[in-house]
C-alpha positions in Angstrom: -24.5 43.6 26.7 -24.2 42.9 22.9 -21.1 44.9 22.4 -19.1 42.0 23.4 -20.5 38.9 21.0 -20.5 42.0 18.8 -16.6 42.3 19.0 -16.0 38.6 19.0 -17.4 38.5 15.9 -15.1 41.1 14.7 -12.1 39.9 15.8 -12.8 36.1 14.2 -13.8 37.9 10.6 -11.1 40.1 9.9 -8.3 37.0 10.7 -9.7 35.0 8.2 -10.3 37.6 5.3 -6.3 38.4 6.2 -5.4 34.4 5.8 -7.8 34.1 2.9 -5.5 36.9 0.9 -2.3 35.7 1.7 -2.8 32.2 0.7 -4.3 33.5 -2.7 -1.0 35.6 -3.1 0.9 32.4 -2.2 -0.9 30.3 -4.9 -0.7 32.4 -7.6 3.2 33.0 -7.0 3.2 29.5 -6.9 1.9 29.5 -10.0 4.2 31.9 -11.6 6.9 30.1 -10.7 5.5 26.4 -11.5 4.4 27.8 -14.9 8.0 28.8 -15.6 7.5 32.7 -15.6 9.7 33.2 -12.6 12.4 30.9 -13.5 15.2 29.4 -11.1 17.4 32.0 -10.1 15.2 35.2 -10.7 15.1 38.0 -8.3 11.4 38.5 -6.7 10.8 42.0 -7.2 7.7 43.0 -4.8 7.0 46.2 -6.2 6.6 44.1 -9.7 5.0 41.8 -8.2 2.3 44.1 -6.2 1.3 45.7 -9.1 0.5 42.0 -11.0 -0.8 40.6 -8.5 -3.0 44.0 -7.5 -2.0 43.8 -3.7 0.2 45.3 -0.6 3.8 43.8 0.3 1.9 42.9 3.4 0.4 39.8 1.9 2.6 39.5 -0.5 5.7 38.9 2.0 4.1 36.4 3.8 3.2 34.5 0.5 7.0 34.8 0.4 7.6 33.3 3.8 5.5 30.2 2.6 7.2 29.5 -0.8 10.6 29.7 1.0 9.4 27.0 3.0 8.2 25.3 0.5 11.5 25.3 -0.9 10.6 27.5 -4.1 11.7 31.0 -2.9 15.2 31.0 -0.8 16.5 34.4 0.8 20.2 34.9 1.3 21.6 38.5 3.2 22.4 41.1 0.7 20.8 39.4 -2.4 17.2 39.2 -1.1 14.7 36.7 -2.1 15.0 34.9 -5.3 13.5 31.8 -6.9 15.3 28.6 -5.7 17.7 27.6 -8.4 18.1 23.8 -8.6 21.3 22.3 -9.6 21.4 18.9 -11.6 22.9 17.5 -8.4 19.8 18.4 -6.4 16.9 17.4 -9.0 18.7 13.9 -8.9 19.0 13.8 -5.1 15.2 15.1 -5.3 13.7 12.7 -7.4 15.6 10.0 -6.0 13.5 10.0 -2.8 10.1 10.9 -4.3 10.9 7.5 -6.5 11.5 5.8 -2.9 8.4 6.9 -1.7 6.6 6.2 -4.6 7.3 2.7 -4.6 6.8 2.2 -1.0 3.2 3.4 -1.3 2.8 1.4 -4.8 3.9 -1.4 -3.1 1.4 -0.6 -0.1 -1.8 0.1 -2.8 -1.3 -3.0 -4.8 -2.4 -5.0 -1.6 -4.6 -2.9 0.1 -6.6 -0.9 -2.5 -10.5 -1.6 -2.1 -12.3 -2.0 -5.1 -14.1 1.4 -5.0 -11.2 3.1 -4.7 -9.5 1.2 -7.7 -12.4 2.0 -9.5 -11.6 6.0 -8.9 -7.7 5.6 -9.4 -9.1 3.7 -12.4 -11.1 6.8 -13.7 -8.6 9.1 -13.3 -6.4 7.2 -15.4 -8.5 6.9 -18.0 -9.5 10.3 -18.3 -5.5 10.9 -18.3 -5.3 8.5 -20.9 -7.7 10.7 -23.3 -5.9 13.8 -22.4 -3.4 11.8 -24.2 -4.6 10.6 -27.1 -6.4 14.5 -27.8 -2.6 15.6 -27.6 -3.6 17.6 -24.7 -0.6 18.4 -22.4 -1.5 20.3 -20.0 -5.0 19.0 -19.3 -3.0 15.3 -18.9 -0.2 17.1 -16.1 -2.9 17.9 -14.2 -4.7 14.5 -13.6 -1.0 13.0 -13.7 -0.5 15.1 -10.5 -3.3 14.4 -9.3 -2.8 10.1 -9.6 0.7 10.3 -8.0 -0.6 12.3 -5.2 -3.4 9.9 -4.5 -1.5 7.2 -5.3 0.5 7.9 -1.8 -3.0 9.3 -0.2 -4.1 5.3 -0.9 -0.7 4.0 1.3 -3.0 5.4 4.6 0.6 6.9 5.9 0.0 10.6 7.1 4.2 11.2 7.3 4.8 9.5 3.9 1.7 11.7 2.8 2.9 15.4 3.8 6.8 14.4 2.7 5.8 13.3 -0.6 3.7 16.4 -0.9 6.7 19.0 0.4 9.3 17.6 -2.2 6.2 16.9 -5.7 6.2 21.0 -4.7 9.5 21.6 -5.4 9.4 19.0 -8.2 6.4 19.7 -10.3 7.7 22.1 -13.0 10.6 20.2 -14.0 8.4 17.2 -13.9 6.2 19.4 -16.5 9.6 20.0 -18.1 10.2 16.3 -18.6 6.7 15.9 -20.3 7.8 18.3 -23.1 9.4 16.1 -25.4 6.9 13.6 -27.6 8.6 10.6 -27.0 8.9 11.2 -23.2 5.5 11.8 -23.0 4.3 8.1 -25.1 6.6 6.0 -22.5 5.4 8.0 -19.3 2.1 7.1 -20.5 3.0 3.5 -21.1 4.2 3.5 -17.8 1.3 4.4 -16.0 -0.7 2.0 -17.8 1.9 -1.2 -16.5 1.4 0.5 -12.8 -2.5 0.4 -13.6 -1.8 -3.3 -14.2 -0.2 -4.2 -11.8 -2.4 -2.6 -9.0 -5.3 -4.1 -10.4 -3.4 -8.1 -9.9 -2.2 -7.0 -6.8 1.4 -7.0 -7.4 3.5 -5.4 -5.1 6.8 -5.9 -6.1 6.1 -5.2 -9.3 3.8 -1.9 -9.0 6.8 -0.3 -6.8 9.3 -1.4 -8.9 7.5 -0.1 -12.1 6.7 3.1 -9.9 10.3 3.6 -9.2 11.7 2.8 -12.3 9.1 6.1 -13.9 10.0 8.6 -11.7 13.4 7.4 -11.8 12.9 7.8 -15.6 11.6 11.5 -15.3 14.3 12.4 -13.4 16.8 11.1 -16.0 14.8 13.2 -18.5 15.1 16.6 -16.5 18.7 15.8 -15.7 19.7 15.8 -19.1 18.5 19.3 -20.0 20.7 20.9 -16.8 23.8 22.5 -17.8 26.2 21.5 -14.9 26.5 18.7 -12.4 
């Protein structure tokens, strides 16, 4: 009589070590390719990549199948899978709409933040802001991330949520990319300080149009270090 909660047992643990692994394969590719060390265009080799990452192509390949729908990884017949190369055309098309959503969920927070949550947003801005001053890059893209992302979490729109989140995927290392030059990184910086503001008056138009104009701005600031059109 126990052999059968016995085997239910079995059958739930085994699942769920299985998913566990493949979604720690998925964000450490993830990584690789965020980071820059797979760059656009390079062939994923998964005997390579095995070895780095210390597991079987089993996981591995379905960490594949979720970075190709993430847009990172693309797979063509007779070439295999390779890391999405983005053309200059694409990067403007991309950040284009994450500016569009951007505002419209600035626009939405201005008038609808409570003051607990400004008081977060507020917090992580601030912390951002002495990344910034210590000269500390990567610690700063981190909590910048992290602000846009809740930024559209505080619009209380589930779709514009899980769109926003799908293309900042595809868009985070060459927004990293845009950070990498001194004077980019002072005006970003400015710029999030002006959307701070004008959040904390409760201006809409103003917080979606200084939203869109910055991300608008980072895109410009990519687009110019892409070779073709």
């Amino acid at each position: 009589m126990n052999l059968h909660p016995k085997n239910t047992s079995a059958r739930t643990v085994r699942p769920v070590r299985r998913q566990q692994l493949h979604e720690n394969v998925a964000r450490q590719l993830r990584a690789l390719i965020l980071e820059g060390v797979l760059s656009d265009g390079d062939r994923i080799i998964e005997t390579a990549l095995c070895a780095q990452l210390n597991v079987s192509r089993t996981p591995l390949r379905e960490a594949i199948k979720t970075l190709i729908h993430e847009g990172l990884i693309e797979h063509r017949p007779n070439r295999g899978a390779r890391v999405t190369k983005t053309t200059a055309k694409e990067m403007r098309q991309l950040f284009e709409v994450i500016s569009g959503l951007e505002m419209l969920a600035a626009e939405t927070v201005a008038t609808s933040i409570k003051p607990t949550e400004f008081k977060r947003l507020q917090s992580l801005h601030d912390k951002m802001a002495m990344h910034h001053a210590a000269g500390e890059r990567d610690e700063y893209f981190v909590l910048n991330h992290q602000i846009h992302l809740k930024i559209v979490e505080l619009s209380g729109n589930p779709i514009l949520v899980e769109t926003h989140a799908s293309l900042m995927t595809r868009a985070r290392h060459l927004r990293y990319q845009a950070l990498a030059g001194q004077d980019r990184w002072m005006e970003a910086m400015e710029e999030h300080n002006g959307i701070m503001k004008a959040f904390e008056a409760g201006d809409a138009a103003l917080a979606g149009r200084l939203m869109k104009q910055h991300v608008r701005r980072t895109g410009e600031v990519v687009e110019a270090t892409f070779p073709g059109p």
